[in-house]
N, C-alpha and C positions, 0 to 999 in steps of 0.2 A: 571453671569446669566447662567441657562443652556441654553445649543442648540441643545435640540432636539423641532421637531413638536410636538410631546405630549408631554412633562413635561419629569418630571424624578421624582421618588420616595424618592428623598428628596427634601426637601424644600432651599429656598436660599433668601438672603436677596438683598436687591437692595437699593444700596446707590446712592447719588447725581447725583455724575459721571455716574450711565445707565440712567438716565431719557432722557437724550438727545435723546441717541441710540436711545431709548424704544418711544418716540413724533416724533421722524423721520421717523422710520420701519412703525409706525404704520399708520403716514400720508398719506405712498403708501397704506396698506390696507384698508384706508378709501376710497379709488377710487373718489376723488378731495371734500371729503364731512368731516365729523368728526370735522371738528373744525381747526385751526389755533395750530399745536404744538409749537410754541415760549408763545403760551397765556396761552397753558397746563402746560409747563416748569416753566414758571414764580408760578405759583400757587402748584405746584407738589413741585417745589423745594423751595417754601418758607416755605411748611409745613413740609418738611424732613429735611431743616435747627433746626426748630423749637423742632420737637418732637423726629428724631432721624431715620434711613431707618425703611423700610417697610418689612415685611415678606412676603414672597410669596410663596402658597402651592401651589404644582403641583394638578389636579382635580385629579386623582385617591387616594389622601391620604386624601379625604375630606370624613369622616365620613356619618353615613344613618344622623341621627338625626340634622345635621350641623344647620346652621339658615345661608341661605345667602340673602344677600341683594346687588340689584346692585342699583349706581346712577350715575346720568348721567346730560350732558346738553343739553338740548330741544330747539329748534330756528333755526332760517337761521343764516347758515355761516356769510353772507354780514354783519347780526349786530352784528356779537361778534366781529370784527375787531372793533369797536369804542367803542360797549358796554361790558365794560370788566366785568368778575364775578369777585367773590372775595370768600377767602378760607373760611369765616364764612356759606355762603350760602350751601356749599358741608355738613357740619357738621348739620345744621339746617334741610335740605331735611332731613337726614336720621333720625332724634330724632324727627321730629314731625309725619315719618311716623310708626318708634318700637314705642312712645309712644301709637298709635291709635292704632297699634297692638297687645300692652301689649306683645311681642316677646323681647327677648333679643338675637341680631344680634352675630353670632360668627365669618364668613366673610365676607368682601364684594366682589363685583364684579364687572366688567365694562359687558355694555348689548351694547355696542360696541365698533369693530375701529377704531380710527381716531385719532387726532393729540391733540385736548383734551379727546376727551372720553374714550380716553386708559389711562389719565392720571389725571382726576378727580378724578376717586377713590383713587388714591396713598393721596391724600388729605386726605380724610375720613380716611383712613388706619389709617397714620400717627396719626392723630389728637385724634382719640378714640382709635389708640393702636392694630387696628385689623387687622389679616391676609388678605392680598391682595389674590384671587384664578389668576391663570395664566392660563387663559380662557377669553371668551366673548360670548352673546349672538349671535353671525352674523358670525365672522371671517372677516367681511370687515366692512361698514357699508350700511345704507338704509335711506330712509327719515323719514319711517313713524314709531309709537313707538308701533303697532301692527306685525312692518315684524321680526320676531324674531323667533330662532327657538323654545325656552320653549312656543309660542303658538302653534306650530306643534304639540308639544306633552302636549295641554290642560292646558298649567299652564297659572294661572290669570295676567292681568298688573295688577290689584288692585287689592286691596287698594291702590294707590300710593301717594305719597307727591306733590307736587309742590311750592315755593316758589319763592321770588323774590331778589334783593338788598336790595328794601325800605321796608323787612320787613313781607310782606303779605306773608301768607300761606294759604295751604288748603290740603284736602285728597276727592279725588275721589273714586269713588265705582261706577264701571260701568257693563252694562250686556255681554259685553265679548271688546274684546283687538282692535276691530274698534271704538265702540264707545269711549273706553279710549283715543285713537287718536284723535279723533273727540272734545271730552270737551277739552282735554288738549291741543289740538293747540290752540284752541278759546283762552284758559285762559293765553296761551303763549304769542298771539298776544297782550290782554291786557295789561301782563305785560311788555310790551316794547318789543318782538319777540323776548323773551329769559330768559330761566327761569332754574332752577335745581330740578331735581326731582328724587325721588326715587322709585322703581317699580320692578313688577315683585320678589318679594321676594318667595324664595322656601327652600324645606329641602335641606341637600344635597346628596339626592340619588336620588333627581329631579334635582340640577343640573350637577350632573355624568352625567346623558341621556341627557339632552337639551341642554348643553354648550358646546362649539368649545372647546377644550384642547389644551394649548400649544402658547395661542394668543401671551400672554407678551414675552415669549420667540423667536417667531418668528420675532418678532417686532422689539425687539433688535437684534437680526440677520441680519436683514435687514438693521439696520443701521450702523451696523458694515462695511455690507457687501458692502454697499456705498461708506464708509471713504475709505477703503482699492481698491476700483477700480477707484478710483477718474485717482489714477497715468496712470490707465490701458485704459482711453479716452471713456470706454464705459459701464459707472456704473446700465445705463439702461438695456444695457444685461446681466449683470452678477445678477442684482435685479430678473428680467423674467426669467433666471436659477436657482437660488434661488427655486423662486415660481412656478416652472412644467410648464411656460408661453411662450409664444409669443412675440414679438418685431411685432406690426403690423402696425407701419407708423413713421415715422420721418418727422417735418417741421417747417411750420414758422404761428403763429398766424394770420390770416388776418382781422378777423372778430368775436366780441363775442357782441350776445345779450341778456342782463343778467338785468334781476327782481326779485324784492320779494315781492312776491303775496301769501297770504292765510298762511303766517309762512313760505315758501320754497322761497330759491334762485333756480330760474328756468330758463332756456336759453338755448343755441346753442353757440358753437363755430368752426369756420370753419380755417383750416390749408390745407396752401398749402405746398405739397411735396420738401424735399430737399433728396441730396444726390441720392441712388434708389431710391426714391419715387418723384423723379421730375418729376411734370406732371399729377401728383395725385392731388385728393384732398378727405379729409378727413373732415366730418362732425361728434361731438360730441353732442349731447342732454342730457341735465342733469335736475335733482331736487335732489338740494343738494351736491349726487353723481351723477359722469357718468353712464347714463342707456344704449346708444344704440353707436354703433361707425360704420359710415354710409363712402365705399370709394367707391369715382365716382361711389356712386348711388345702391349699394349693401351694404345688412349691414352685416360685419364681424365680431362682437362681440356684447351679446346684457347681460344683467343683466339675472339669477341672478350672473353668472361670474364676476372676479373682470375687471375693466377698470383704467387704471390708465396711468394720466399723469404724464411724468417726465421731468424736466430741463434735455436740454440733453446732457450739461457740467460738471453738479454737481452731478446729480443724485434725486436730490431733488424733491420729492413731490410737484407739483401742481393743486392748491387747485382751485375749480371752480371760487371760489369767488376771487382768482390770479391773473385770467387769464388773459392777455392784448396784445392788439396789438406789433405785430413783437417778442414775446418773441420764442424761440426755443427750444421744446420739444418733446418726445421721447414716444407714446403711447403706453402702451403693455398689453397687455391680459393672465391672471390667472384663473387658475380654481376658483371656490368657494368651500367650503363643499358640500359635492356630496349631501348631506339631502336635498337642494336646488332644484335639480330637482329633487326629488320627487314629486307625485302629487299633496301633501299640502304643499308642499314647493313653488312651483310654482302657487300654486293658493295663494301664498301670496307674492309673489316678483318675478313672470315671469314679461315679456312684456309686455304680455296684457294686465297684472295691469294697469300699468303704462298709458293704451293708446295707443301701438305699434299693429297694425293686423299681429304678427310674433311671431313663436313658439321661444323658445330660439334658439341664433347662437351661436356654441361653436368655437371658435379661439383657442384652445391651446390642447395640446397633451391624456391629463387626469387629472384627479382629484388630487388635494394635497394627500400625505399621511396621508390614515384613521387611526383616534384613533384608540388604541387599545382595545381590549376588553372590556382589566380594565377600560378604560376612556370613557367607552359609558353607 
């Protein structure tokens, strides 16, 4: 895998063996939301069993004319733990949305972070043969399938797919990328609160400009950069170095109240301080992902920034849908793509989206390192 945050100017293949790395790194960037990576793994690695690794273009070597397609899983975290997908459904989303398109796809792409959705596509890849891009729509992830930056810069969710297990499909066509959110959770909920879809399809000199560069790569860095600090006792600060981040609370679970209402897993989880932070207390609020991270009563980090909890022995990713009393984790705060707080970035995934009466909180030092030229 390469290691840099933008790509690199050749391409590189990803066999068996990174998919682990590539479901773990990415699990932290989904900020407790994206999905379950052992569910990603399982489904990534049977297709790469199957058809053979995956190619991965770095985004600056993706041609004007490209045809890319991203897909993705749609639903609350809580039911992919029991409702599992399956790798025909990933192939299915995308042939019934190129057929409606009459398009013939050249890459695909994941349209986010997280522990499956960085690792559904390697599905699709595998399966039809086609270059993976090392990129994503978000850089972390988000709940809704409107917060994305190719709507920042005007590009459609639809036409998109949606399908199920048992078979049912469909294609939307909506009048911009709220309402696409709107039918397609509806149609999610339907289908058991979790579906596969494909969406947001662009040339590729649209997603040169709209897509994070460098996601897949980061991902697997990160999980690299876990395995190797395990010995070092403190995997969560060396992840928040990694990421230009913050280490902003260490403790103990005491309290999570956690539902899924409306397609979101939605809740609070409250941690009491250990080590420094004895005597603290730390309050998370989430949909899906962590949005706001609230200590004795001040809030110190709020979306669109990444929030991420980690076991704070392993290093490991946890996931909202996780969480549980007395477990002991390691909270820390990352920048997002600086595009985020821009004005149409934040009127699509600040706070007060969400509901919070607060301007963004930035907890961390500065922005990831920005693409390059080439890759914007």
């Amino acid at each position: 895998m390469p290691d840099t945050r933008g790509g690199t100017r050749t391409g590189t293949r990803v066999e068996l063996d990174d998919l682990a790395d590539i479901g773990r790194g990415a699990a932290v960037l989904g900020t407790g939301g994206g999905g379950d990576p052992h569910i990603g793994g399982l489904l990534a690695g049977a297709a790469v069993r199957a058809h053979g690794p995956v190619d991965l273009t770095p985004l600056a070597d993706l041609p004007d004319d490209a045809v890319v397609l991203p897909v993705a899983m749609m639903g609350a975290p809580t039911v992919m733990v029991e409702k599992l997908p399956s790798t025909d459904q990933v192939g299915r989303a995308i042939r019934v949305l190129t057929d409606h398109l009459g398009l013939e796809v050249t890459h695909l792409a994941c349209i986010e972070a997280g522990g499956v959705n960085s690792l559904i596509p390697f599905v699709g890849a595998a399966e039809l043969g086609l270059p993976l891009l090392d990129a994503d729509g978000m850089g972390r992830a988000f709940p809704e399938l409107q917060m994305v930056l190719p709507t920042v810069y005007g590009i459609r969710g639809t036409p998109m797919s949606i399908v199920d297990e048992k078979g049912n499909s469909g294609v939307l066509d909506t009048v911009d990328n709220r309402w696409a959110e709107r039918f397609a959770r509806s149609v999610t909920i339907d289908m058991g609160c979790s579906a596969m879809i494909s969406d947001y399809w662009m040339t590729g000199a649209q997603a040169r400009q709209a897509l994070v560069p460098g996601t897949l790569s980061l991902a697997a860095r990160i999980g690299r950069t876990l395995t190797a600090a395990r010995t070092s006792g403190d995997p969560a600060g060396a992840v928040a170095d990694l990421l230009g981040g913050t280490v902003l609370f260490t403790g103990k679970i005491t309290d999570v109240a956690r539902r899924t209402t409306t397609g979101f897993a939605r809740g609070e989880a409250r941690l009491d301080g250990t080590g420094p932070d004895a005597g603290s207390e730390l309050l998370l609020e989430f949909q899906n992902e962590f949005l706001v991270a609230v200590r004795d009563g001040r809030t110190v980090s709020t979306v669109p920034d990444l929030i991420c909890a980690l076991d704070t022995q392993t290093g490991e990713a946890v996931r909202t849908e996780g969480m549980r009393y007395g477990h002991r984790v390691t909270v820390l705060a990352a920048p997002c793509d600086e595009r985020w707080h821009s004005p149409a970035g934040l009127a699509l995934a600040g706070p007060r989206v969400f509901g919070y009466e607060s301007d963004p909180v930035r907890a961390t030092p500065g922005p990831l390192p920005t693409p390059t030229e080439a890759n914007r």
